[in-house]
Legacy VTK file of the C-alpha trace (Angstrom):
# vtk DataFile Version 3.0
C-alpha trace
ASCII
DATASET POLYDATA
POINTS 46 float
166.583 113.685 -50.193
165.852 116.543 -52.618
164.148 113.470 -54.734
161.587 112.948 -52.074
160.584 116.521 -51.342
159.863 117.275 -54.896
157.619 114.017 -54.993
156.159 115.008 -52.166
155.635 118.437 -53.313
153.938 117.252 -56.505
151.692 114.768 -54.463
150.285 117.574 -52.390
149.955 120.072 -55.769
147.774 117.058 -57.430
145.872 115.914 -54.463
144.941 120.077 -53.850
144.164 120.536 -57.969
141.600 117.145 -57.011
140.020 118.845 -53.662
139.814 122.137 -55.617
138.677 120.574 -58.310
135.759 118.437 -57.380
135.229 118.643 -53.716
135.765 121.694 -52.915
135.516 125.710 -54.759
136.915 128.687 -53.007
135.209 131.722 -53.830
138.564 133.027 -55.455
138.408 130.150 -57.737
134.935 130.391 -59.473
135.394 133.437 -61.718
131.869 134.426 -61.434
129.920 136.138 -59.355
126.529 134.243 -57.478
124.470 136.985 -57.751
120.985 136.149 -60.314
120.911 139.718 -62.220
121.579 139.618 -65.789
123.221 143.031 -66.330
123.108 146.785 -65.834
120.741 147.180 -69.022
117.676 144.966 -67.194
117.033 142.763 -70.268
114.003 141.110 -68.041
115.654 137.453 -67.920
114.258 137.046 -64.241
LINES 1 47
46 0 1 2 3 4 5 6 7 8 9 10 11 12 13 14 15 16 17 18 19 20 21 22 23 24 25 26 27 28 29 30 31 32 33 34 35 36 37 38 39 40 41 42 43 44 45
């Protein structure tokens, strides 16, 4: 019994690491931010 709840726990781990992975990216996931500006210094990379 405990056997098949850790398998099954593991499945669903794997098959959310593949959603997260390729299908789908929470914004708490990405690490950066989507905004285009290059800074607080304005280096002029528009």
């Amino acid at each position: 019994m405990i056997q098949n709840v850790l398998v099954l726990l593991i499945f669903i781990l794997a098959v959310g690491y593949l959603v997260t992975k390729y299908v789908w990216k929470p914004a708490f996931l990405s690490g950066k931010s989507n905004d285009k500006s290059c800074g607080s210094d304005n280096c002029g990379c528009h």
